[in-house]
Backbone as numpy.savetxt, mean C-alpha at the origin, in Angstrom:
# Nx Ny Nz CAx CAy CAz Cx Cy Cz
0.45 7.32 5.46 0.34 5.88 5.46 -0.85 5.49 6.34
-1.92 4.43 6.07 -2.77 4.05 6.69 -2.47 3.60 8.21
-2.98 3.28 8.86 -2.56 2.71 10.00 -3.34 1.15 10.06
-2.24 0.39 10.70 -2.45 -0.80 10.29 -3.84 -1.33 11.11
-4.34 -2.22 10.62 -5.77 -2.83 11.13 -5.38 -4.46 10.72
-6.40 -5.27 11.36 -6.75 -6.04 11.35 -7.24 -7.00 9.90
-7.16 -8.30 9.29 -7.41 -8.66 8.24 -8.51 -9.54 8.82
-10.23 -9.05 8.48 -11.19 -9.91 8.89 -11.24 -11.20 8.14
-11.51 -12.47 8.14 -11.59 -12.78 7.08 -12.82 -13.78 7.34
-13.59 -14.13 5.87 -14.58 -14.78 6.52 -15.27 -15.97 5.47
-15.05 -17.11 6.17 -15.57 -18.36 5.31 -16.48 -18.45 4.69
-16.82 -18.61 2.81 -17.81 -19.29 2.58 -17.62 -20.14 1.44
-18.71 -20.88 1.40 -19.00 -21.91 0.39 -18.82 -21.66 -1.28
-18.51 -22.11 -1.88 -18.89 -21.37 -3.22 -20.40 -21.24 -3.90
-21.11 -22.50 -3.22 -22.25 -22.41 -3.52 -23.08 -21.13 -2.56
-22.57 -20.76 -1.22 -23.32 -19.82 -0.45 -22.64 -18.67 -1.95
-21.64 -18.25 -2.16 -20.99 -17.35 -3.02 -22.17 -16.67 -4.53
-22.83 -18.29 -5.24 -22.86 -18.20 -5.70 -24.52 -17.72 -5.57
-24.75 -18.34 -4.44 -26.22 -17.76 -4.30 -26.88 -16.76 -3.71
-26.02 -16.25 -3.25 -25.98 -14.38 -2.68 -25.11 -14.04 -3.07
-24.80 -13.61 -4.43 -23.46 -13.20 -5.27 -23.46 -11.20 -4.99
-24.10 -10.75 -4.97 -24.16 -9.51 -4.44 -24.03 -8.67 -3.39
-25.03 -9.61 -2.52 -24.34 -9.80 -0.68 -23.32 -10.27 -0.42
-22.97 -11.31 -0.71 -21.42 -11.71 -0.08 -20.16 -10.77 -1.11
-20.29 -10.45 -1.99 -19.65 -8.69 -2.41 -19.61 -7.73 -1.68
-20.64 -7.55 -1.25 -20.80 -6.54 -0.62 -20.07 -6.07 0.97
-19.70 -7.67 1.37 -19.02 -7.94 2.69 -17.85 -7.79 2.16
-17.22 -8.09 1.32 -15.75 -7.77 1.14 -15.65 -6.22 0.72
-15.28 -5.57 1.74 -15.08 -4.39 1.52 -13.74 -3.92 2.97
-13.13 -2.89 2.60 -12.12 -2.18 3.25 -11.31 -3.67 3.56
-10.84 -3.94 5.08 -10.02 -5.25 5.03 -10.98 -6.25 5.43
-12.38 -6.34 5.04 -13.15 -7.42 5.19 -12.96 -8.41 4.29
-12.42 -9.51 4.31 -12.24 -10.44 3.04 -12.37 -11.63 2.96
-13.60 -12.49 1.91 -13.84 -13.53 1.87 -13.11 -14.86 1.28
-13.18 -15.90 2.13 -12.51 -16.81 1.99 -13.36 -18.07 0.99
-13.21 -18.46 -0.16 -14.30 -19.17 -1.04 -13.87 -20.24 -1.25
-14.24 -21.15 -0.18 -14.00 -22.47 -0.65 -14.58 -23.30 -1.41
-13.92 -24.66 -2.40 -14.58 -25.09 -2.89 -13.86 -26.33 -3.05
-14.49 -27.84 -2.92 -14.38 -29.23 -3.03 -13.47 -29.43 -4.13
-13.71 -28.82 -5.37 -12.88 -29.10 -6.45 -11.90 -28.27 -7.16
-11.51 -27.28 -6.24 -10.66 -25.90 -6.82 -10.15 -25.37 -5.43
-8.84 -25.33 -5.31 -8.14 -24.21 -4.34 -8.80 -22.85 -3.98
-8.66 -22.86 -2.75 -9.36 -21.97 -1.94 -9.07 -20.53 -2.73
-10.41 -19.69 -2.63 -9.86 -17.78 -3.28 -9.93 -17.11 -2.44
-9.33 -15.92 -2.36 -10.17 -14.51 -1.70 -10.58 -13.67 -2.67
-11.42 -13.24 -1.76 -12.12 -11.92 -2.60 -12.16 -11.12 -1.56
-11.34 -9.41 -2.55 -10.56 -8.59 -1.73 -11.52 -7.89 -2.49
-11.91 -6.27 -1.47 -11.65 -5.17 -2.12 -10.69 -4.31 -2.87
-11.03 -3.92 -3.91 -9.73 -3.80 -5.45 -9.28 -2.52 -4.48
-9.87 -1.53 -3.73 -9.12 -0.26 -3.34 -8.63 -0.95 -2.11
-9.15 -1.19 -1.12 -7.90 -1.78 0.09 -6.53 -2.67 -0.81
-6.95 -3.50 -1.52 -5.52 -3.98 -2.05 -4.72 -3.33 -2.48
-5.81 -2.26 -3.41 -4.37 -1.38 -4.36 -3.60 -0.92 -3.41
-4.38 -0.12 -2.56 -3.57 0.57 -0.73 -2.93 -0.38 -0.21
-3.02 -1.34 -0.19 -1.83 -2.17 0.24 -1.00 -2.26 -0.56
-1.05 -2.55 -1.52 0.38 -2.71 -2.58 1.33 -1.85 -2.72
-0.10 -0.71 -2.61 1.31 0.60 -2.69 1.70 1.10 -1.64
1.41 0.77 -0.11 2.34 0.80 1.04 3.63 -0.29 1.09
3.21 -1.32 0.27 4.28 -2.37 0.36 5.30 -1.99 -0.24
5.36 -1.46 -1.73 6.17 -0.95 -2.63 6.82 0.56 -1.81
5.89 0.91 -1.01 6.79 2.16 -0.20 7.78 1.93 0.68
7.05 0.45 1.59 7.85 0.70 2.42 9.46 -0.48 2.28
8.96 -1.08 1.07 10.40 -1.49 -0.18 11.34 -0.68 -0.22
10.56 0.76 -1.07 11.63 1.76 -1.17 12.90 2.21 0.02
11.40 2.47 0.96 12.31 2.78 1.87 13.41 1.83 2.93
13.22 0.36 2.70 14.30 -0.35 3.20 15.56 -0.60 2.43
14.90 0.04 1.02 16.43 -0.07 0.09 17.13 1.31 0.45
16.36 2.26 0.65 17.49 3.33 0.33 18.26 2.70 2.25
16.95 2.85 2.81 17.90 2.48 4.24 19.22 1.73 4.31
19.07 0.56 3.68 20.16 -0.74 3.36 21.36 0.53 2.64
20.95 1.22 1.78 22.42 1.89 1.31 23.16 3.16 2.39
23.77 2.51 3.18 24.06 3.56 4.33 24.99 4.97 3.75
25.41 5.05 2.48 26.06 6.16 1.76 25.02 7.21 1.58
23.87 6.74 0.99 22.69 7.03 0.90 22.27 7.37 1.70
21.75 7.07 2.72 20.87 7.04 3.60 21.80 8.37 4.96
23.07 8.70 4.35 23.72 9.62 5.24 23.92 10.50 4.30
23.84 11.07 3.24 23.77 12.04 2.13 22.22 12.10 2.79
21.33 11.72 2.91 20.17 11.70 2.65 19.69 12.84 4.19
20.36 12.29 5.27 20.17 13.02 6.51 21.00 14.67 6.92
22.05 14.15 6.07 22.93 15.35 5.59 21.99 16.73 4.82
21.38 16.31 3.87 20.77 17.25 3.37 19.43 17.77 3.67
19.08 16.86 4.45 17.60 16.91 5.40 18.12 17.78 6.48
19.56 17.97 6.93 19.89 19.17 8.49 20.15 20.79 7.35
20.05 20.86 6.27 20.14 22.07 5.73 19.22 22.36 4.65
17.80 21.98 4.44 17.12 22.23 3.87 16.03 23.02 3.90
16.06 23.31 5.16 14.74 24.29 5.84 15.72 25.79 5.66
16.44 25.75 5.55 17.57 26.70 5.39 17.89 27.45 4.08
18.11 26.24 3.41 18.10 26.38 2.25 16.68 26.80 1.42
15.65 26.99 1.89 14.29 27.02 1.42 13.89 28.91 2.08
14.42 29.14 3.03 14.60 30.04 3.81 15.32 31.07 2.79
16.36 30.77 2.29 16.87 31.90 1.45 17.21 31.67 0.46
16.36 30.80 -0.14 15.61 30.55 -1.80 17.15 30.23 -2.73
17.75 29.18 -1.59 18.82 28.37 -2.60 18.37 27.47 -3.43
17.40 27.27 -3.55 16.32 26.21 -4.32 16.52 26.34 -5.84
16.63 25.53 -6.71 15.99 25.59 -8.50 15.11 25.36 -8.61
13.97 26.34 -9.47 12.73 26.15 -9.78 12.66 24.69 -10.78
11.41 24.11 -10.68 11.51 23.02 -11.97 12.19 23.68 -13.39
11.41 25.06 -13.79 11.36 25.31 -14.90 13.48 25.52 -14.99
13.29 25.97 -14.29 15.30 26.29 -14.32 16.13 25.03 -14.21
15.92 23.85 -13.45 16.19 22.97 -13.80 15.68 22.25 -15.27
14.95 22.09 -15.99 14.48 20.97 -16.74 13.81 22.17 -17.80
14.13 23.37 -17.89 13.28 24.34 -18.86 14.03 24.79 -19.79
């Protein structure tokens, strides 16, 4: 998981946007992200597409993991089999994929 940082963010015009359309791209990168205002349209950002995707899919992780947490049946099967698995790997109580699903 990334470690969390800071969200820069940074004001401009739509007309500054539109007239250094390459440069002010170029600033939105990792969590640098521009704020585009404009007189006749609700404010945008413009994100970098890979920092977002990386965010989304830490969000959706760390989803997962407050649901299984929330299921405490779960979540004690889950620790249960986590104290005998190094063990179990140790003297190859394991199913291969192919033996399961082959």
């Amino acid at each position: 998981m990334a470690k969390a940082c800071a969200i820069n963010v940074r004001k401009v015009t739509a007309t500054q946007l539109r007239g250094s359309m390459s440069n002010r791209l170029r600033q939105a990168k990792n969590n640098n992200v521009l704020l585009v205002e404009n007189r006749r349209q609700p404010a945008k950002y413009v994100v970098d597409k890979e920092w977002l995707d990386t965010l989304v899919q830490e969000r959706e992780s760390t989803l997962a993991t407050v649901e299984i947490l929330a299921d405490r049946d779960l979540t004690s099967r889950l620790v249960a089999l986590a104290a005998t698995i190094d063990d179990d790997v140790k003297n190859n109580r394991l199913y291969s994929m192919d033996e399961v699903f082959g």
